[in-house]
ChimeraX commands (.cxc) that place a marker at each C-alpha (Angstrom):
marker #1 position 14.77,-8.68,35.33 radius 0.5
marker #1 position 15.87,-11.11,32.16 radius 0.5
marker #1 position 19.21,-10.67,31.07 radius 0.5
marker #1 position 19.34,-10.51,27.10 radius 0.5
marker #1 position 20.87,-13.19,26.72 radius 0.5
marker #1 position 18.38,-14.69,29.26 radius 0.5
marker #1 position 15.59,-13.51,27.08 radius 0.5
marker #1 position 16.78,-14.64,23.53 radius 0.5
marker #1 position 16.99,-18.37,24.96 radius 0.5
marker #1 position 13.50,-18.06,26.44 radius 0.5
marker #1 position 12.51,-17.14,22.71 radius 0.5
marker #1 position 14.26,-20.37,21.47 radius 0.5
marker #1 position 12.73,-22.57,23.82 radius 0.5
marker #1 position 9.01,-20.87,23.15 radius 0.5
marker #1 position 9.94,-21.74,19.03 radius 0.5
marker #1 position 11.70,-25.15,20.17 radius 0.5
marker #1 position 8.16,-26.32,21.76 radius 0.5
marker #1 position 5.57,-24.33,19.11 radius 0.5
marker #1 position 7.37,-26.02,16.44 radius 0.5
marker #1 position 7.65,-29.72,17.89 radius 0.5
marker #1 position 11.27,-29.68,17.38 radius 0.5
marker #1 position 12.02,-32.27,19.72 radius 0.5
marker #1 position 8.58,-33.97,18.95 radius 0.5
marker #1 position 8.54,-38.12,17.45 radius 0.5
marker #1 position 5.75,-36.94,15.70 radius 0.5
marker #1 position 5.65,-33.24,14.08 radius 0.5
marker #1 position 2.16,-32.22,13.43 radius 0.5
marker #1 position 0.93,-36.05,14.73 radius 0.5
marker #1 position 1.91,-37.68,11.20 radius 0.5
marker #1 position 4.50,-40.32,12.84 radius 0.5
marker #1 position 7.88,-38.98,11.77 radius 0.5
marker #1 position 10.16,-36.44,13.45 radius 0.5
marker #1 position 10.84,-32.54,12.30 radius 0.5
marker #1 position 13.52,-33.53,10.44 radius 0.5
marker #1 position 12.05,-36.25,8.11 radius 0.5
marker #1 position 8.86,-33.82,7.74 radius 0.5
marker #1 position 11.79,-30.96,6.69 radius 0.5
marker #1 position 13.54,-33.41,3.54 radius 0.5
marker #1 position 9.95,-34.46,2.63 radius 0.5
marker #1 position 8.90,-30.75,2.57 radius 0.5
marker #1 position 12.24,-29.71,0.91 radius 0.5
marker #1 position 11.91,-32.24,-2.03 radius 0.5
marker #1 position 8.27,-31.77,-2.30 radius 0.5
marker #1 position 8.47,-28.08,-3.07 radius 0.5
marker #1 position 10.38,-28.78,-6.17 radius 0.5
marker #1 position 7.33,-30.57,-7.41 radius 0.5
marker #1 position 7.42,-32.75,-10.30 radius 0.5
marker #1 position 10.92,-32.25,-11.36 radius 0.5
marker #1 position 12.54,-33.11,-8.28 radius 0.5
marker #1 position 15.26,-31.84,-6.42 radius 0.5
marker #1 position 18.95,-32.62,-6.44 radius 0.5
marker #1 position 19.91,-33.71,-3.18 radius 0.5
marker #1 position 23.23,-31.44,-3.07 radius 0.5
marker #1 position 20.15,-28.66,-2.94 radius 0.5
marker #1 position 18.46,-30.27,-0.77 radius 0.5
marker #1 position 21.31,-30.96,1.78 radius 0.5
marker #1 position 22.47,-27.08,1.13 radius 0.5
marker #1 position 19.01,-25.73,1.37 radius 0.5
marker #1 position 18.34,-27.52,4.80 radius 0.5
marker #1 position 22.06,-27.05,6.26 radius 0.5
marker #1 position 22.91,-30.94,6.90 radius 0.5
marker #1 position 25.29,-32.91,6.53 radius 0.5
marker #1 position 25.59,-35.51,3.74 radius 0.5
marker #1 position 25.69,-38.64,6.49 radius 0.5
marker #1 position 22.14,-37.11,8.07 radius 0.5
marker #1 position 20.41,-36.36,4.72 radius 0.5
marker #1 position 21.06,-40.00,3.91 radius 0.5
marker #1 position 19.81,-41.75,7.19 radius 0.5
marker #1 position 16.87,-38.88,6.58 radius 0.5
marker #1 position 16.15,-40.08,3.13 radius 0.5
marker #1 position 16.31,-43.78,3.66 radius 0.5
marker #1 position 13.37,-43.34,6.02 radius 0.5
marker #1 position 11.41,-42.13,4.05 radius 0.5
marker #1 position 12.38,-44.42,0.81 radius 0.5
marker #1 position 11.44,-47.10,3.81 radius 0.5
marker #1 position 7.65,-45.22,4.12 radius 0.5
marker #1 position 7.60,-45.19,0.11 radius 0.5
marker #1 position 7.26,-41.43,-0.05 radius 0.5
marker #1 position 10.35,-40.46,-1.75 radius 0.5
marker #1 position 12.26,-42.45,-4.63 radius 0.5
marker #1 position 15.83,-41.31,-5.21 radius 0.5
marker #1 position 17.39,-42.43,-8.72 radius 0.5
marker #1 position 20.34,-40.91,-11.00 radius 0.5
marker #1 position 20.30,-37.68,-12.09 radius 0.5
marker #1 position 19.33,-37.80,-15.77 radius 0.5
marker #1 position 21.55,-35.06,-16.94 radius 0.5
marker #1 position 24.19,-35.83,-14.97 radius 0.5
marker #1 position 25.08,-39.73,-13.53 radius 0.5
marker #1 position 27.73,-38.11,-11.42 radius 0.5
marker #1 position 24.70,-36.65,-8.96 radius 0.5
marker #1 position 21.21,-37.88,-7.62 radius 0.5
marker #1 position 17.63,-36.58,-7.96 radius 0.5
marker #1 position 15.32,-37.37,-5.57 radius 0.5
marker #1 position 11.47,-37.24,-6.35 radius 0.5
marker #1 position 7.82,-37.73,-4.06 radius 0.5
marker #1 position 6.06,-40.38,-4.87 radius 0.5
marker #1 position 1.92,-40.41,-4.72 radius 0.5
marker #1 position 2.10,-41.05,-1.40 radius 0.5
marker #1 position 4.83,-38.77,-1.03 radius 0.5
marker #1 position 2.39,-36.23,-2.49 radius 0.5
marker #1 position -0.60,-37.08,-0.53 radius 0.5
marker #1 position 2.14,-36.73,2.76 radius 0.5
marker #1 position 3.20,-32.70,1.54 radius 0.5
marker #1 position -0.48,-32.00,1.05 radius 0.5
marker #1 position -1.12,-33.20,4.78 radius 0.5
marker #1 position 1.47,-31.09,6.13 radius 0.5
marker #1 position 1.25,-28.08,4.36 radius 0.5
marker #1 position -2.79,-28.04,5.27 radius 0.5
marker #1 position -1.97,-28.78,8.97 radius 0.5
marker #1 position 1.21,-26.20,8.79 radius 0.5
marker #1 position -1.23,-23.60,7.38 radius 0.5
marker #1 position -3.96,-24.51,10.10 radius 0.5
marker #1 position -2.09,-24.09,12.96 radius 0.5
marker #1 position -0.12,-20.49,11.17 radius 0.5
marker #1 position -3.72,-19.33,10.95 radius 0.5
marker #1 position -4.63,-20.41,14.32 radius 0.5
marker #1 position -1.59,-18.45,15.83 radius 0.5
marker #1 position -2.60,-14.97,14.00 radius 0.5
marker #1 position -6.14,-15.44,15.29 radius 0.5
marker #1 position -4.97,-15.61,18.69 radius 0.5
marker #1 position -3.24,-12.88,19.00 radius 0.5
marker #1 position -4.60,-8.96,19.42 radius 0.5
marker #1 position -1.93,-7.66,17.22 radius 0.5
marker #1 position -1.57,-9.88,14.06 radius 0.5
marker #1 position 0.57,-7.51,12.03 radius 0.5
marker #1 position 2.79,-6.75,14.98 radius 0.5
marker #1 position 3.31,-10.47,15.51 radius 0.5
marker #1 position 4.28,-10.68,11.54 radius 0.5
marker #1 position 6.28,-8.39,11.34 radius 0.5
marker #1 position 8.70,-9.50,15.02 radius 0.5
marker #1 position 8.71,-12.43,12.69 radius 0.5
marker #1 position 9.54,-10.99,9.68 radius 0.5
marker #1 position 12.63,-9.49,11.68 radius 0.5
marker #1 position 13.85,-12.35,13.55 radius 0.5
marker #1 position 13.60,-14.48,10.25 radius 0.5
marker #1 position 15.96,-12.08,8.39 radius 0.5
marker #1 position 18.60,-11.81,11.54 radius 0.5
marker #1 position 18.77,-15.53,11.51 radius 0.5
marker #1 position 18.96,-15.88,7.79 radius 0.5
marker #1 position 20.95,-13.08,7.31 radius 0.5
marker #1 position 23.81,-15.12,5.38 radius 0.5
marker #1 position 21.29,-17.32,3.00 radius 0.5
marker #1 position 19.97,-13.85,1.34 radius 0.5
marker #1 position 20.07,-14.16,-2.22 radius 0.5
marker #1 position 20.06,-11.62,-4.68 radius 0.5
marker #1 position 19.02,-12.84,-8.43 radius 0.5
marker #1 position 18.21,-10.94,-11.80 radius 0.5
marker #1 position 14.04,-10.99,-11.98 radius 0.5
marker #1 position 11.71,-9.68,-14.59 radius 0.5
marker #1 position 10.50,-6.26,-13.04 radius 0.5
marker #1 position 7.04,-7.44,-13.59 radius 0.5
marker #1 position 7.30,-10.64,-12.00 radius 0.5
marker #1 position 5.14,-11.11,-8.69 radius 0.5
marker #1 position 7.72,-10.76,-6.45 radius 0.5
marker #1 position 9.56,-7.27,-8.28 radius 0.5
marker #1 position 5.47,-5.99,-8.14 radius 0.5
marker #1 position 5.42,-6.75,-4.45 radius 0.5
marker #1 position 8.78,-4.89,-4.06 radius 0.5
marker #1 position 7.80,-2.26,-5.69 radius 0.5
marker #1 position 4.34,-2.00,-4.31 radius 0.5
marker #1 position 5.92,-1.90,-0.49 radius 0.5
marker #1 position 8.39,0.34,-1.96 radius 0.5
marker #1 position 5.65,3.22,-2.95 radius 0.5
marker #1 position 3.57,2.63,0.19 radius 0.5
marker #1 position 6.73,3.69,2.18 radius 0.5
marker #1 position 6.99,6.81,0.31 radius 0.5
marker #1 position 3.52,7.67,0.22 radius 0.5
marker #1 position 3.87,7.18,4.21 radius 0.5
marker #1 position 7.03,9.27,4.55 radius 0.5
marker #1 position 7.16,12.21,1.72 radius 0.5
marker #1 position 5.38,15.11,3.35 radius 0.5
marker #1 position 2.92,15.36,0.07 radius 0.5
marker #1 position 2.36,11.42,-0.18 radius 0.5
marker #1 position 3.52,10.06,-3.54 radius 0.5
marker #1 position 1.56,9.00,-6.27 radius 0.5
marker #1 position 3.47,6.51,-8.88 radius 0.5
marker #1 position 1.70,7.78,-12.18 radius 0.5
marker #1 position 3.21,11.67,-11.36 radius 0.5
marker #1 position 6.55,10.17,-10.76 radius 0.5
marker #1 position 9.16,9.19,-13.78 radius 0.5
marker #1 position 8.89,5.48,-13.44 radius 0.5
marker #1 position 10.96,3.77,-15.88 radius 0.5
marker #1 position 9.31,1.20,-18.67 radius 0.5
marker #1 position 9.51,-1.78,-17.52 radius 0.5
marker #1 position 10.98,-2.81,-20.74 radius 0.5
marker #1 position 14.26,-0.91,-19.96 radius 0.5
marker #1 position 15.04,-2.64,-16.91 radius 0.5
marker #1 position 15.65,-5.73,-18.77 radius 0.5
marker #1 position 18.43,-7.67,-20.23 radius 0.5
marker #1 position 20.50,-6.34,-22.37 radius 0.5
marker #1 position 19.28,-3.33,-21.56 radius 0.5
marker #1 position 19.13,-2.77,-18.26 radius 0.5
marker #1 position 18.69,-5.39,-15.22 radius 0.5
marker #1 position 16.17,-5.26,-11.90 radius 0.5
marker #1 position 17.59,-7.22,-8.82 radius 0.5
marker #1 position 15.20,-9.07,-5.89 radius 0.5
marker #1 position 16.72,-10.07,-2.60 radius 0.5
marker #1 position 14.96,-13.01,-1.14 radius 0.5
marker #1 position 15.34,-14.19,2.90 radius 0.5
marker #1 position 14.27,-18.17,2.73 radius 0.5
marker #1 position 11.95,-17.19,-0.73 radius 0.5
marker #1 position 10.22,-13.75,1.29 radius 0.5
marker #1 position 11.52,-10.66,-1.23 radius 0.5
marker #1 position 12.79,-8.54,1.04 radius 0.5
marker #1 position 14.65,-5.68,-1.09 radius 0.5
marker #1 position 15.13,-4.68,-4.79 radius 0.5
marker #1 position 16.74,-2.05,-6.82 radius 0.5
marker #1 position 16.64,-1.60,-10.86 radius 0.5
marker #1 position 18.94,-0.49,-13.14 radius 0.5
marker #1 position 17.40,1.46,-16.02 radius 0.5
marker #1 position 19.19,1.86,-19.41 radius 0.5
marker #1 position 19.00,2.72,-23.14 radius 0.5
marker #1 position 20.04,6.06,-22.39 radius 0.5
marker #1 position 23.64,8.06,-22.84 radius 0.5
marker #1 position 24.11,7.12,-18.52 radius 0.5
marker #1 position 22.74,4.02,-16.46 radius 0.5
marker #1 position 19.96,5.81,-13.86 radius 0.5
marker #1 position 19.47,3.70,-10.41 radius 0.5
marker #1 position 15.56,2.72,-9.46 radius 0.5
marker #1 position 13.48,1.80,-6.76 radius 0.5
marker #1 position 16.01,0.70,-4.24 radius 0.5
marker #1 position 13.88,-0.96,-1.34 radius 0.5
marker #1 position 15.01,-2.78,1.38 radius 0.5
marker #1 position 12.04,-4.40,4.05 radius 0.5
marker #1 position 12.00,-2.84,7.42 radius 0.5
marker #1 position 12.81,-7.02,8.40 radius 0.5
marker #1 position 16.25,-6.74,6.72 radius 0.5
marker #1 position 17.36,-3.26,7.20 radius 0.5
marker #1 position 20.73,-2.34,8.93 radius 0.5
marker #1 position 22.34,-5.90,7.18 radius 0.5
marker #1 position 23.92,-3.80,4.63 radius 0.5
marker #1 position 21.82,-5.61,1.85 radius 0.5
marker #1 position 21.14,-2.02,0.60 radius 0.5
marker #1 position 24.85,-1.79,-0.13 radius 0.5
marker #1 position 25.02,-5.20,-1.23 radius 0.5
marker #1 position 22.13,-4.72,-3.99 radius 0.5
marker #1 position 23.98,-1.00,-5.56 radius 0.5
marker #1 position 27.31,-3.28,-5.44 radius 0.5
marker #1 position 25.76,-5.93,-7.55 radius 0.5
marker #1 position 24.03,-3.58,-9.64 radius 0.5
marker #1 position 26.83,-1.97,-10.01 radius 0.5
marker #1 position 28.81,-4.69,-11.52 radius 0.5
marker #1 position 25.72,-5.68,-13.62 radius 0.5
marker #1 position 26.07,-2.42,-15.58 radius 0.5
marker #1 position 29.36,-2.68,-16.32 radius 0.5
marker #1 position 28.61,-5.64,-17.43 radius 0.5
marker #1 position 26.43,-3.64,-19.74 radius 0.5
marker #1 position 28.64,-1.58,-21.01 radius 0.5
marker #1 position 27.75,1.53,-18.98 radius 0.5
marker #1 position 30.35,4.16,-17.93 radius 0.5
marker #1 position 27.90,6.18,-15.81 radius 0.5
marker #1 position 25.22,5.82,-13.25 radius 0.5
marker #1 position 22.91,8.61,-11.85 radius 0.5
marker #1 position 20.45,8.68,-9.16 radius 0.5
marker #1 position 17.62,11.38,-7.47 radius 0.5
marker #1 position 16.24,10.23,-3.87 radius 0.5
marker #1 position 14.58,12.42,-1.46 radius 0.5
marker #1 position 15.36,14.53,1.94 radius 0.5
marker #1 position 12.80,12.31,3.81 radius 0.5
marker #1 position 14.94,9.60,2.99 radius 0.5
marker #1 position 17.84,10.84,4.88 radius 0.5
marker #1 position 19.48,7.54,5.51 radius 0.5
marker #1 position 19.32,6.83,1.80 radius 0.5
marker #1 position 20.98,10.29,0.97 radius 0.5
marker #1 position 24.06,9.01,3.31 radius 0.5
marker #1 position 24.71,5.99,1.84 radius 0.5
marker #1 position 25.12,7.32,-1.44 radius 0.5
marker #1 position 27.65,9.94,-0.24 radius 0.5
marker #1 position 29.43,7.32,1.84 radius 0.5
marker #1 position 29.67,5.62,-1.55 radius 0.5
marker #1 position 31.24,7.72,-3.75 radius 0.5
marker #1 position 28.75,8.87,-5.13 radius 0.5
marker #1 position 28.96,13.34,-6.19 radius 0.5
marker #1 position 25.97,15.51,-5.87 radius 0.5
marker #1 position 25.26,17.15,-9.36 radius 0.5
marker #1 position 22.61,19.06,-10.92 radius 0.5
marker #1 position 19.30,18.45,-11.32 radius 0.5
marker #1 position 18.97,15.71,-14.65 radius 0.5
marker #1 position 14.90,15.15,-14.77 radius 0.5
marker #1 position 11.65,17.18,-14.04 radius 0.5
marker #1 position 10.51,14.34,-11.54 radius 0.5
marker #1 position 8.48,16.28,-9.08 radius 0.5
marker #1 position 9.87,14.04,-6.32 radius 0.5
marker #1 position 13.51,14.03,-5.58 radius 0.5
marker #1 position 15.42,16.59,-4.40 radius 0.5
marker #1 position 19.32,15.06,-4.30 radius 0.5
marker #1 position 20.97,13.98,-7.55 radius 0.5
marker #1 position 23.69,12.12,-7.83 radius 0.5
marker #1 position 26.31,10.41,-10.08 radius 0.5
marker #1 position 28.98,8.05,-10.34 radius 0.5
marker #1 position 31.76,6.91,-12.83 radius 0.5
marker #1 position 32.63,3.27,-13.51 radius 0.5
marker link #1:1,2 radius 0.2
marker link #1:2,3 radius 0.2
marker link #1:3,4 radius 0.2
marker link #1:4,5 radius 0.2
marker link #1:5,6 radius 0.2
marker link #1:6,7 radius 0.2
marker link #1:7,8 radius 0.2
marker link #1:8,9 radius 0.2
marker link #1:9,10 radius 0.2
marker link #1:10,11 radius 0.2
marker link #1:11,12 radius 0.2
marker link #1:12,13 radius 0.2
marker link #1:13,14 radius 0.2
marker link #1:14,15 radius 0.2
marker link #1:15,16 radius 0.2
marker link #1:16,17 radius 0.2
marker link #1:17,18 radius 0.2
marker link #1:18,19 radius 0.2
marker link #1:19,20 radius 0.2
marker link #1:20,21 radius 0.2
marker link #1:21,22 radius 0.2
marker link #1:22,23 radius 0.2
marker link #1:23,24 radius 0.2
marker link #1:24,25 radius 0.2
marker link #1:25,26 radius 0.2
marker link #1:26,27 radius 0.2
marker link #1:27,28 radius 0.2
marker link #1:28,29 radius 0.2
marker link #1:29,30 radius 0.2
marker link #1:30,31 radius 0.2
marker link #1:31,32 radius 0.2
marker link #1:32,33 radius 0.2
marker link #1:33,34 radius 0.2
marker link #1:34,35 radius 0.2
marker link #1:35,36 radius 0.2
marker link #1:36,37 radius 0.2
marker link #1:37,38 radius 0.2
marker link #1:38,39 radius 0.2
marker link #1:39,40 radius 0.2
marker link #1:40,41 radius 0.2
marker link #1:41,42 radius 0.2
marker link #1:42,43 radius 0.2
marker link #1:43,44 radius 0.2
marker link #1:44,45 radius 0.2
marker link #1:45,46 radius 0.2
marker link #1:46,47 radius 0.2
marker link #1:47,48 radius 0.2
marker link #1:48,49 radius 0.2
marker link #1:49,50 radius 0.2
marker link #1:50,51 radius 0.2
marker link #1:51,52 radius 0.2
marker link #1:52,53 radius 0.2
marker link #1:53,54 radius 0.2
marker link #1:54,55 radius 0.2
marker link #1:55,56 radius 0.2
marker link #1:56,57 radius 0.2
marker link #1:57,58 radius 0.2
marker link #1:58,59 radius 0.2
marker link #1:59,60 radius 0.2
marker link #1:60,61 radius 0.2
marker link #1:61,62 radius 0.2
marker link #1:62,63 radius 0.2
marker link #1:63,64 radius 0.2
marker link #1:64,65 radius 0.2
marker link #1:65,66 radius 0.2
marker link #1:66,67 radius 0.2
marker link #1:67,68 radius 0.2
marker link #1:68,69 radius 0.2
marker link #1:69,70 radius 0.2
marker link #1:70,71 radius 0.2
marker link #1:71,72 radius 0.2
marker link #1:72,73 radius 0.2
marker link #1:73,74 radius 0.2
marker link #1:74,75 radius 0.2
marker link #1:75,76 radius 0.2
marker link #1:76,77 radius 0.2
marker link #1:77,78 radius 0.2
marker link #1:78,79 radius 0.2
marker link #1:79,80 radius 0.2
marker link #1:80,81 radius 0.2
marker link #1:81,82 radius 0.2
marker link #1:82,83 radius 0.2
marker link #1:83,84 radius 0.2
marker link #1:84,85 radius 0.2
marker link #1:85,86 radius 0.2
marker link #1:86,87 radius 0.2
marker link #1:87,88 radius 0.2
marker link #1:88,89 radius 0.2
marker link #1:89,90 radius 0.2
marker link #1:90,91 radius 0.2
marker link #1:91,92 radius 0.2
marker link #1:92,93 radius 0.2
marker link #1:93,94 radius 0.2
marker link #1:94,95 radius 0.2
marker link #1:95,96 radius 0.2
marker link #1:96,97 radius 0.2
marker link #1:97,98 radius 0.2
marker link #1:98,99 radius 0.2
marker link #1:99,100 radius 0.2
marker link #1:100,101 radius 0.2
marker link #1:101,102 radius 0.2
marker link #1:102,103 radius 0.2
marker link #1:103,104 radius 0.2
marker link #1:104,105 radius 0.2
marker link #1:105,106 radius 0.2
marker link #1:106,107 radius 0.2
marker link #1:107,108 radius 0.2
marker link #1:108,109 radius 0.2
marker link #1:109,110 radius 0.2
marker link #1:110,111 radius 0.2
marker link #1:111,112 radius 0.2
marker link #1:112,113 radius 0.2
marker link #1:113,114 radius 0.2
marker link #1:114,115 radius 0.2
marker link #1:115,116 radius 0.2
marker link #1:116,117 radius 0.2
marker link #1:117,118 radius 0.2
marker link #1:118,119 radius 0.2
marker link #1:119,120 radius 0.2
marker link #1:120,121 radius 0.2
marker link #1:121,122 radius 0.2
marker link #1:122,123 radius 0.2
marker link #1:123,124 radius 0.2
marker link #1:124,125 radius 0.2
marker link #1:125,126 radius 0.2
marker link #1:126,127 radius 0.2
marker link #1:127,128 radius 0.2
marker link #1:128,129 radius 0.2
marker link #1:129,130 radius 0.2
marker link #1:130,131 radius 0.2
marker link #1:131,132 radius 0.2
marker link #1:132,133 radius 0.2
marker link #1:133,134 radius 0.2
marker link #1:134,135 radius 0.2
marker link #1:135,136 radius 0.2
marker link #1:136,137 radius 0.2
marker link #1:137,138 radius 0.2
marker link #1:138,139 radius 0.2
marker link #1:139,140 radius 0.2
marker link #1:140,141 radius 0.2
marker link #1:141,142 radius 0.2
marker link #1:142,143 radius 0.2
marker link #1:143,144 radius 0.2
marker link #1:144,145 radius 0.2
marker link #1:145,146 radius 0.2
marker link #1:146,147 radius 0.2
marker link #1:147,148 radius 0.2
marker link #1:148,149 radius 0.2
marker link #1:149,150 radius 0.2
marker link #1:150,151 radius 0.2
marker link #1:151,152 radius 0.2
marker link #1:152,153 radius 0.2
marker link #1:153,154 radius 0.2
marker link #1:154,155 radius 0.2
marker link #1:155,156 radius 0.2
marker link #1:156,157 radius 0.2
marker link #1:157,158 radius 0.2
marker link #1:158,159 radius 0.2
marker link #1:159,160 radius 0.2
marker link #1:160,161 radius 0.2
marker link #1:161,162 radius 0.2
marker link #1:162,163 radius 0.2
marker link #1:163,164 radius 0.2
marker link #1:164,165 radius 0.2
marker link #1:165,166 radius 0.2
marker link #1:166,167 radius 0.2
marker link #1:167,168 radius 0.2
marker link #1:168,169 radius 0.2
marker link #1:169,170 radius 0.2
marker link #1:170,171 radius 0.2
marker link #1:171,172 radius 0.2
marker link #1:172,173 radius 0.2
marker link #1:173,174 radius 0.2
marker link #1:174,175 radius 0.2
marker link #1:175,176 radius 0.2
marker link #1:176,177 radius 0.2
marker link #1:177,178 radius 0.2
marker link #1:178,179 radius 0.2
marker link #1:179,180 radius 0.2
marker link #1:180,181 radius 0.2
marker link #1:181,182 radius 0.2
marker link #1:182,183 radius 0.2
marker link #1:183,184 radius 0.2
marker link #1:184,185 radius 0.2
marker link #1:185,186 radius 0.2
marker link #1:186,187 radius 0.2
marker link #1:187,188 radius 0.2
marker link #1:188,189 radius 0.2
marker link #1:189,190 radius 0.2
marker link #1:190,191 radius 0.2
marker link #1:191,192 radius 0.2
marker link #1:192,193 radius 0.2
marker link #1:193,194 radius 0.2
marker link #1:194,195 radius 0.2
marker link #1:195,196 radius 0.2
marker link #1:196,197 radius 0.2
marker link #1:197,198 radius 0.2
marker link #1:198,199 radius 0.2
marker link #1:199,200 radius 0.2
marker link #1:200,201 radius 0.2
marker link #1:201,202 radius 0.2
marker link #1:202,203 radius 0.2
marker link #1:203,204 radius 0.2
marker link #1:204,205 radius 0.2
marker link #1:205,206 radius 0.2
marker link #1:206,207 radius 0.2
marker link #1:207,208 radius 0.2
marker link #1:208,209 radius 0.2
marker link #1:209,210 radius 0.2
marker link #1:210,211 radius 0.2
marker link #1:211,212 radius 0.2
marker link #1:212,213 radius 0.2
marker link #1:213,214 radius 0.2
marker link #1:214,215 radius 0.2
marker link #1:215,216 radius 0.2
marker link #1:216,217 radius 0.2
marker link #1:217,218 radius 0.2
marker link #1:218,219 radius 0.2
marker link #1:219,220 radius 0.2
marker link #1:220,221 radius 0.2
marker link #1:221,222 radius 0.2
marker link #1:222,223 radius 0.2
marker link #1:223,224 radius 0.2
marker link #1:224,225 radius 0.2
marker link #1:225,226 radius 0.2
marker link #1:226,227 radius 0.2
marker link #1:227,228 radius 0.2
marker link #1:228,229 radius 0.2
marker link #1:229,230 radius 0.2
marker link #1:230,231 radius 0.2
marker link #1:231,232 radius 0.2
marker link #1:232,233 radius 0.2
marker link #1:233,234 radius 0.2
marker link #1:234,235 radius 0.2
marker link #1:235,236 radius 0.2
marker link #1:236,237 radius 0.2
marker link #1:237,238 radius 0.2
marker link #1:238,239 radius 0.2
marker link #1:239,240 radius 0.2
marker link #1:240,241 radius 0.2
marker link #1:241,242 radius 0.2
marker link #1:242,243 radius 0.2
marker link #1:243,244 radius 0.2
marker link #1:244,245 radius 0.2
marker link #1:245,246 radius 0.2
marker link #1:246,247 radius 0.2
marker link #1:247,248 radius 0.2
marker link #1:248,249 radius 0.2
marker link #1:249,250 radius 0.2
marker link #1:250,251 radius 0.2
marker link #1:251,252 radius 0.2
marker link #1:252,253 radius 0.2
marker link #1:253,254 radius 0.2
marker link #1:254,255 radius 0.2
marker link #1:255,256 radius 0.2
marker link #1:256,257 radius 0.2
marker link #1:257,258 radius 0.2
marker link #1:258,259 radius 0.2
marker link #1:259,260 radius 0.2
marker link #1:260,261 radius 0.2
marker link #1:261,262 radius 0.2
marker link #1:262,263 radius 0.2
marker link #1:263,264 radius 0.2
marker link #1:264,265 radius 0.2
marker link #1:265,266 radius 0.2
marker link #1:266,267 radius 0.2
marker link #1:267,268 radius 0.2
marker link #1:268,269 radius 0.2
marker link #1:269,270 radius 0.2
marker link #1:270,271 radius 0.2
marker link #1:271,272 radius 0.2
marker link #1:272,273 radius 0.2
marker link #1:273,274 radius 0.2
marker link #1:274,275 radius 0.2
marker link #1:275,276 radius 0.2
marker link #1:276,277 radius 0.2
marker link #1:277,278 radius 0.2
marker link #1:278,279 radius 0.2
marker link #1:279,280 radius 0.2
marker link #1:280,281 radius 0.2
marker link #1:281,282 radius 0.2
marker link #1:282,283 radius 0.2
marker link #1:283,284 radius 0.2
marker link #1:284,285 radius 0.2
marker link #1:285,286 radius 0.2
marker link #1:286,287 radius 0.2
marker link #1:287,288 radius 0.2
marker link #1:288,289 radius 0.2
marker link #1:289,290 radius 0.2
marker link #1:290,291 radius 0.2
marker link #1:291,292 radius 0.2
view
């Protein structure tokens, strides 16, 4: 029988080989992974460019391999690199046409052969979603958590994965337009706040903060299944928290529900108190609250 240990590194060398890692070529276009990785890094910025502290920080090399990297593909006339002009002290680097035409190639062929994969397989979803898991354990410390507009595409996806879970796990499904759903309008700035987490650009939690009344109330904390037991639960009601005292607010309230046992938990674990009933949602059945 395979150790684990065994069995993780027979999972590194299966992604090591599907993702021609060790190729001279990735994806036949004549240049190693890691040219094709800069090329894709700089090309997602588009237009604008991207600063090539970013870059090196967003791809996790060092500043003497992001140069030897770079001049390569200045070499292939795909990428021009020039001052930044906001700031001499740093450098921008930009795609070039051909640069362009290069992305396009590899994000078509990337696509193809992602597509190719999930065809194969008898259980698509299942494969996703070992993905989806392994992706968050690996990236685990490059989370990010940043202020969105709770109607932007990524808070709607959030939120949509958010009620699907509770439709799946309340007893009597649940159905958004019975609930009290805040206005969108008070989870913004100054008002109130909503938070995304994103694992390499996937949204994989959010919570929302809703004010404009006399306490701050807590919304629509979601963490993915992918990311779940990396405390990024806790880490979204910390930051949250600190966003409404930023606000000004003094007190936050919450209501969750007994099929959510583990969420019931973490709010007594804390420090937050039990207290009466505060809406006539038809959903919750825990209230809580917390001073500042």
């Amino acid at each position: 029988m395979l150790t684990d240990i065994a069995r993780i590194r027979r999972f590194n060398r299966a992604v090591t080989t599907e993702t021609g890692a060790l190729d001279d070529s990735f994806l036949g276009r004549g240049r190693p992974l890691g040219a094709a990785r800069v090329l894709n890094a700089i090309g997602q910025a588009g237009a604008a460019g991207r600063e090539l502290g970013d870059v090196r920080d967003f791809l996790g090399l060092d500043s003497g391999l992001l140069s030897r990297l770079l001049r390569g593909l200045e070499a292939e006339g795909l990428v021009s690199v020039a001052p930044h002009p906001e700031d001499g002290r740093k450098r921008l680097a930009r795609l070039t046409e051909a640069g362009l035409a290069e992305f396009a190639a590899y994000e078509k062929l990337s696509d193809d052969r992602a597509a190719q994969l999930l065809a194969h397989h008898p259980r698509p979803r299942a494969l996703l979603d070992a993905m989806d898991l392994v992706a968050s354990a690996l990236g685990q410390h490059r989370i990010e958590v940043t202020e969105e507009d709770p109607q932007s595409d990524e808070s709607r996806y959030c939120l949509g994965e958010y009620y699907a879970e509770l439709g799946r796990r309340f007893a009597q499904g649940f159905d958004v337009n019975l609930s009290r759903d805040p206005d969108a309008a008070s989870m913004r700035a100054p008002i109130g706040s909503f938070l995304v987490a994103r694992s390499d650009g996937l949204p994989v939690g959010c919570v929302g903060l809703k004010g404009g009344q006399a306490f701050g109330e807590v919304k629509r904390l979601w963490v993915a299944p992918s990311a779940r037991g990396l405390r990024l639960a806790t880490r979204l009601m910390d930051e949250l928290e600190s966003r409404a005292r930023q606000l000004g607010m003094a007190v936050l309230r919450l209501d969750t529900n007994s099929a959510l046992p583990e969420a019931v938990a973490m709010y007594r674990n804390a420090g937050w108190t039990e207290i009466d009933r505060f809406n006539d949602d038809p959903y919750p059945d825990h209230f809580f609250e917390k001073a500042l």
